[in-house]
C-alpha positions as CSV (number, residue, x, y, z in Angstrom):
1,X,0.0,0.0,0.0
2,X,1.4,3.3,-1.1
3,X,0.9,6.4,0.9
4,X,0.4,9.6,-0.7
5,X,3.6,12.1,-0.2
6,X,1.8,15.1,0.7
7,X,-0.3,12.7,3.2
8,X,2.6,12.5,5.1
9,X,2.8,14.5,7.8
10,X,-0.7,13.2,8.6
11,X,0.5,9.5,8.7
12,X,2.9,10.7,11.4
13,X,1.1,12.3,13.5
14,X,-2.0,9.6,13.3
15,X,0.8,7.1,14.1
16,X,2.2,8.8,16.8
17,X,-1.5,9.0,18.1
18,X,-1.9,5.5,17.4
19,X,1.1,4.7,19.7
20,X,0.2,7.3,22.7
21,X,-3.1,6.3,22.8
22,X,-1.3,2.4,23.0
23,X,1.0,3.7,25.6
24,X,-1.9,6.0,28.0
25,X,-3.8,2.5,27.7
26,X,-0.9,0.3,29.5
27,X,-0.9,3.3,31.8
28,X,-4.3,3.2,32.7
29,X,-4.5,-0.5,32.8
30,X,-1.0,-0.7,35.0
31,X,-2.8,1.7,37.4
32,X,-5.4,0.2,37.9
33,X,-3.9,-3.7,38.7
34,X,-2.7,-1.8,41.4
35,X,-6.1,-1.8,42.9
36,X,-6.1,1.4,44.7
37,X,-9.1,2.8,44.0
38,X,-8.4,6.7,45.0
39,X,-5.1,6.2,42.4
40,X,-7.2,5.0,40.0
41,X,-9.6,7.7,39.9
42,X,-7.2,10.2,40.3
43,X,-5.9,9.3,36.8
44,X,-9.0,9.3,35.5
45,X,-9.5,12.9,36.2
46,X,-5.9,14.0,35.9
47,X,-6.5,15.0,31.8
48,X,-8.5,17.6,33.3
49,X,-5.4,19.1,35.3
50,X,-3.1,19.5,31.9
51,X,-5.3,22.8,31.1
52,X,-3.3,24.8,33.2
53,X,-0.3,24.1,32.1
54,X,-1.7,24.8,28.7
55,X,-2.9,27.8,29.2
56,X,0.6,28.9,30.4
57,X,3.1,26.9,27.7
58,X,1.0,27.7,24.8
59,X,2.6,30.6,23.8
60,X,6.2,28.8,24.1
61,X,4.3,26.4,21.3
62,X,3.4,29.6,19.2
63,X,6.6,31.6,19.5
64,X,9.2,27.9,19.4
65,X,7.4,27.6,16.0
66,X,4.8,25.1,15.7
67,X,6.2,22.4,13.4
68,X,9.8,22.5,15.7
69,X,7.3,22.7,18.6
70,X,5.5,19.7,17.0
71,X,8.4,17.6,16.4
72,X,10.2,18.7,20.4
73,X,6.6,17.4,22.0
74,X,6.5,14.1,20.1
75,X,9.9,13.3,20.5
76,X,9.9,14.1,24.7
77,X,6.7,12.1,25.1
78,X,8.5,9.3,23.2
79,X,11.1,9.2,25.5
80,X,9.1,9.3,28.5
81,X,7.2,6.3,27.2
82,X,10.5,4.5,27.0
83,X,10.7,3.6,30.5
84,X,7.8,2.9,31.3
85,X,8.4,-1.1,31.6
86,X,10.4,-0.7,34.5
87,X,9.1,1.4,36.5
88,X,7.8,0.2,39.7
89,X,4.2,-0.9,39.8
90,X,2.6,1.5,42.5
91,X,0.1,3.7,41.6
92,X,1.2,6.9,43.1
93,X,3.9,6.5,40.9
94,X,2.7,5.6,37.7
95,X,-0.6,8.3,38.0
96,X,2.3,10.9,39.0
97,X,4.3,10.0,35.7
98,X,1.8,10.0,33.4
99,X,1.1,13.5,34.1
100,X,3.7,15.1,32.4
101,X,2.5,12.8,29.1
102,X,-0.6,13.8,29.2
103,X,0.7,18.0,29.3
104,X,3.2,16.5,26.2
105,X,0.4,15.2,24.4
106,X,-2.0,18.0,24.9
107,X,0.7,20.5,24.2
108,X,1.3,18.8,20.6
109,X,-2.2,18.9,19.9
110,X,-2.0,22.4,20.2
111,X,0.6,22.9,17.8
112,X,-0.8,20.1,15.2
113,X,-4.0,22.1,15.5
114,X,-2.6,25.3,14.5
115,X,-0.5,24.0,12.0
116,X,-3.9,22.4,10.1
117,X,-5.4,25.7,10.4
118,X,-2.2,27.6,9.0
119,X,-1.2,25.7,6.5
120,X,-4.5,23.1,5.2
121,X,-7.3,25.6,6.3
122,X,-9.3,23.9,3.0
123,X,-9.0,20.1,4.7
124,X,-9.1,21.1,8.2
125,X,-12.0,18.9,9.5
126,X,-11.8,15.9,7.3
127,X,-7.7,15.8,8.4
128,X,-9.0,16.5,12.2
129,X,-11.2,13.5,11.9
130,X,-9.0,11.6,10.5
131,X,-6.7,12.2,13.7
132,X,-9.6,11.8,16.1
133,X,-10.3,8.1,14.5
134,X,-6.5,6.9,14.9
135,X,-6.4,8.0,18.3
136,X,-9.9,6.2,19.0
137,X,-8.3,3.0,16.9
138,X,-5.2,3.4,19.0
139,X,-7.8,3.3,22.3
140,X,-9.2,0.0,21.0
141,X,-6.0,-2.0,20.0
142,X,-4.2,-0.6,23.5
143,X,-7.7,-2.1,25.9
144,X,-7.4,-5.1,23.0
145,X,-3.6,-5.5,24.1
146,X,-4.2,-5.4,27.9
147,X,-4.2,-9.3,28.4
148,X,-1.1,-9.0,26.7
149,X,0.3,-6.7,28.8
150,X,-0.5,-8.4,31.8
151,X,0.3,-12.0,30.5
152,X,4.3,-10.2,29.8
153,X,4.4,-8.2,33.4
């Protein structure tokens, strides 16, 4: 299957969705084997907490550039995902670490966002949707990979 050129930025970015949405689903999943139920539902609400940071680093996105900014999110969450297999299980931990992905991710949103708008104002929803469904397929193969997960930890 051949991928169009000019398509690929988009095909980045979906698969970078594709693998967050992969990685947030370990996450959630390694949380909550811990049982703790306050832990647990502190991560559930924790996406909620990124918007102040956002409201504050925003700007940085704007002024860095947004395709640099774009490219410096994506790679730091990557790297924070790497050690995520060995890291202790306890729940403090892991809801505590998945913080500063979750500000990453919402911080590169930002910047894809405004790149679409800048530079593809003509394709802007059907490109939007088209990210929204690989994050929602990455949500789907991550919950369909948690007996996986488990079975290997």
């Amino acid at each position: 299957m051949r991928f169009p050129l000019h398509n690929a930025p988009l095909w980045a970015e979906a698969l970078s969705d594709v693998g967050a949405s992969i990685g947030f689903s370990a996450l959630a999943l390694e949380v909550a084997r811990t049982g703790e139920a306050l832990w647990v539902g502190f991560f559930a609400a924790l996406g909620y907490l990124t918007l102040g940071p956002l409201l504050f680093l925003s700007p940085w996105v704007e002024r860095q550039g947004l395709a640099r900014a774009l490219l410096e999110l994506r790679l730091a969450r990557g790297l924070l995902f790497l050690p995520l297999p060995f890291l202790p299980r306890e729940a403090a931990l892991l809801v505590f670490y998945a913080y500063p992905l979750m500000v990453l991710t919402d911080l590169a949103l930002v910047a894809w966002e405004g790149l679409l708008v800048r530079r593809g104002r003509g394709r802007l929803a059907e490109r939007s949707g088209k990210l929204y469904a690989a994050w929602e397929v990455g949500g789907l193969v991550g919950v369909g990979l948690g007996p996986a997960l488990f079975a290997l930890h």
